[in-house]
C-alpha positions, 0 to 999 in steps of 0.5 A: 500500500505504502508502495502504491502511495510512493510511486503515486506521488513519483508520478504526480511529481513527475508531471508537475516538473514535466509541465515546468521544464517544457514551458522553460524548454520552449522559453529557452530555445527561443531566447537563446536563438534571440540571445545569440543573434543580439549578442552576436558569436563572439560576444556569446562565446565569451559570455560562456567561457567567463561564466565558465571561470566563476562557475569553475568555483561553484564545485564547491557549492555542488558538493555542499548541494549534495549533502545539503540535499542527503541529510535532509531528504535522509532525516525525513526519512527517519520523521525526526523533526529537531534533527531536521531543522538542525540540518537546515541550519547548519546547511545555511551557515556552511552555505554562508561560509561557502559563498565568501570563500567562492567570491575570495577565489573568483576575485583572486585566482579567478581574476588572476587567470582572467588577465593572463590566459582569456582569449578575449579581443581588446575591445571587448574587456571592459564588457567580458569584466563586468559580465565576470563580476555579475557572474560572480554575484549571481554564483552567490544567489546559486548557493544560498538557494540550495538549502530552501529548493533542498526542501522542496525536493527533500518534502516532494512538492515539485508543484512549487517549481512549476508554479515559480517557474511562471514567473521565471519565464516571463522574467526572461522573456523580459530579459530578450526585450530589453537586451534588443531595446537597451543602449548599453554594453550588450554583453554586460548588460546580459549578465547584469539581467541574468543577475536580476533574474536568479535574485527575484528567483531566490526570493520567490522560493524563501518566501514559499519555503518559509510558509510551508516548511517549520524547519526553514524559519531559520533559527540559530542552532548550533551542532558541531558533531553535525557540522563537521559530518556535513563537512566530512560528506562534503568534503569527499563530494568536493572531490567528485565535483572537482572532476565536475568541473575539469570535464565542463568548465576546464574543458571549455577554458581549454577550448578558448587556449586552443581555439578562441571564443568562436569555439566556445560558442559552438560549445554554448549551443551544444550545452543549450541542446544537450540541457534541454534534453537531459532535462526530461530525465533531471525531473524523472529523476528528481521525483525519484531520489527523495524515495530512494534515499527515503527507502534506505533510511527506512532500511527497504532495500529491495525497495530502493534496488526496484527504484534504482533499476526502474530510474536508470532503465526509463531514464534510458529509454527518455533518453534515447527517445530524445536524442536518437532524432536530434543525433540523425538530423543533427544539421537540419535542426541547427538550421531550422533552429539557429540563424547562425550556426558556429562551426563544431556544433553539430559534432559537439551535440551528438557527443555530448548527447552520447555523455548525456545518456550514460552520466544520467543512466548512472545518476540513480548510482550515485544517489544510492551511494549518497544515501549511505552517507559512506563516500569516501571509496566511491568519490575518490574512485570514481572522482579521480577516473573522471578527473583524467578527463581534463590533463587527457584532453589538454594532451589530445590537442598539445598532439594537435587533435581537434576540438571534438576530440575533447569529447570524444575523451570524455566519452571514454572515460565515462563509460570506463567511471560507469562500470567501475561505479558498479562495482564500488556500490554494489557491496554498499547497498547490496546491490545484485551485478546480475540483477542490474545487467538483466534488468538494466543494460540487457533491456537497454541494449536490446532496444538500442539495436533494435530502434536505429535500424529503420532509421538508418535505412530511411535517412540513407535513403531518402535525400536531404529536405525538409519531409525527409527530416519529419519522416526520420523524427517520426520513425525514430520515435516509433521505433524506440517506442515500440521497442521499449513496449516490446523489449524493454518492459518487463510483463508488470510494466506492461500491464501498468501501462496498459492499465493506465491507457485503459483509465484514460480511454475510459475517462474520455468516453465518459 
């Protein structure tokens, strides 16, 4: 019964993030198409490396979201409410903490590599510096939001970022209006807006959390034991989100070394598409972590294996689903999409969309090991594997490889960091290798082998034009689903969707 009331509100949650991302993906890809055009290329490229500098400091405020987001989704769990409130307050002043230490590195280190190693044209410095500065500031909104959107996700009220999210959209389609209309420094201007945006935000959410949730009506209190386990688990997360961001923002810095800005705004859009699309699985997801960290502080481990299996598998199919028509008709999309396409674009996607489907595939991974609060084995591992990326790649383009080679060493090593993830969790959570590979990869590979063959056989077919492009879109989605029905589901799965079809059905002749 209990069951049947989780996996309710998994997919009521669902829907509500669902509703959310695809207005925001709507929003988005118009403005960036608008964005692009105001600013210009190179202006855009150099708008995503700057940022890329201040966001290179903000592993440190992933790797406190993490903990953050554990403990308190964890005490939940246990239904301990002081405990909760204190994890609340701690998570606050460690965020606190965490955003001085962030604006003393961005304007000391940061600036430092700034002036001695940014490809950026002469003319342009004064708006690339404020664009720096404003970046800076809004990293700082970033970190202290995460304690209050770690209990709306700890709490499960996913219907808080759906309705904000209103209020998010139109702000941004304000932000187009007045980049087009404003006499200003473009480049600066936009970052100054993007600023705006992420405060109004933050606010929004305060006000919510604090009407709906006892624990975030801060009040001071002090645990040191819990600070500095906190800190402990923050600490081995640091690691693994210092290789974060070598394989992200440090890979992009090195583009701007070999490359220049141009470059960097190729990568801009594949980052865009690559978003867009990973977010369909960040909202499965994310109705889905809470339960299974729930499940092992409740000790229902065969509960918690069931979820694991059925996140990574359907966060598969999403995902093939999506990228699979994005990955053929590549070209085509860029051209119907954008006005001006940077070259490297369309290789940058299809990588990057292949990155994409194996790091989310191994997400529910690290939320189990997250949940056992025992990381130390895990990040270190793992966090070095991943961490090669970048002295990897810097090596691949000293030899004079290309841009795209980059990604191809990423993809690499995450397949690499994807199996040996399997093996360090499994004996944490009791984790059956075999139940996993004929639940999870057996599935998944039957029904990738399976969805591209029509595809294929029609795109080399029929020549290159717009009827082509829809043809090639809708077989793709035909095929994985079919597929995924066919191969895919197992026989309870099957049934639950045809029960659901039926309910609907039902409804609609009433």
């Amino acid at each position: 019964m209990q069951s049947t009331s989780n996996n309710k509100r998994i997919a009521k949650n669902t829907l509500l993030l669902y509703f959310r991302m695809l207005i925001i993906m709507f929003v988005s890809l118009y403005t960036s198409r608008v964005v692009l055009n105001t600013l210009g290329v190179e202006n855009y490229g150099i708008y995503n490396v700057v940022g890329g500098v201040v966001a290179m400091f903000g592993f440190i405020n992933a790797a406190m979201s993490t903990s953050t987001q554990r403990y308190l989704t964890f005490e939940l769990g246990r239904g301990d409410a002081e405990c909760l409130h204190k994890v609340f307050s701690t998570s606050i002043f460690i965020h606190v903490l965490m955003s001085l230490l962030v604006v003393f590195l961005a304007e000391t280190v940061g600036l430092w590599f700034f002036n001695r190693y940014m490809v950026i044209p002469a003319t342009r410095l004064e708006g690339a510096m404020w664009a720096y500065q404003f970046s800076i500031l809004s990293t700082v909104i970033m970190m202290m939001s995460v304690p209050y959107n770690a209990s709306i996700i700890a709490h499960e009220r996913m219907s808080a970022f759906a309705y904000i999210s209103i209020l998010e959209i139109i702000l941004k389609l304000l932000i187009v209006y007045l980049l087009q209309i404003g006499s200003w420094d473009k480049l600066a201007f936009y970052a100054f807006l993007i600023f705006v945006v992420q405060l109004c935000i933050r606010v929004l959410y305060g006000i919510y959390c604090n009407r709906h949730f006892a624990e975030t009506r801060y009040r001071w209190l002090w645990d040191k034991t819990l600070f500095r386990e906190m800190l402990s688990f923050a600490g081995w997360n640091l690691w693994g989100n210092c290789a974060s961001v070598a394989f992200t923002q440090g890979v992009n810095l090195l583009l701007n070394m070999f490359f220049g800005p141009v470059v960097n705004a190729a990568r801009g859009i594949a980052v865009q598409v690559q978003v867009t699309i990973s977010q369909f699985t960040i909202n499965f997801q994310t109705a889905m972590n809470p339960q299974i960290t729930k499940s092992y502080a409740a000790h229902d481990y065969g509960y918690m294996h069931d979820l694991i299996f059925r996140s990574s598998k359907f966060t598969f199919y999403l995902l093939l689903l999506l990228s699979l028509p994005v990955i053929l008709e590549t070209e085509t999309i860029l051209q119907l999409w954008l006005e001006t396409v940077p070259d490297y674009t369309v290789v940058f996607i299809r990588l990057m969309l292949c990155v994409t489907i194996i790091n989310s595939v191994a997400n529910p991974l690290m939320v189990s090991a997250a949940a056992t609060g025992r990381v130390r084995l895990y990040q270190g591992v793992v966090g070095g594997i991943l961490l090669s990326i970048l002295p990897l790649s810097y090596i691949v383009l000293k030899l004079g490889g290309s841009p795209a080679s980059v990604f191809i060493v990423h993809l690499c090593v995450c397949i690499v960091a994807f199996m040996v993830r399997l093996y360090i969790i499994r004996p944490m959570i009791n984790l059956s290798l075999r139940n996993y590979g004929r639940q999870v990869v057996k599935p998944c590979l039957l029904v990738t082998l399976t969805a591209i063959i029509l595809p294929l056989i029609v795109k080399n077919i029929l020549s290159d034009g717009i009827l082509a492009f829809f043809a090639v879109c809708l077989l793709c989605l035909l095929s994985v689903l079919l597929s995924t029905y066919c191969l895919g589901l197992n026989v309870l799965e099957r049934n639950f969707i045809q029960d659901g079809l039926k309910n609907i059905l039902s409804k609609i002749r009433r």
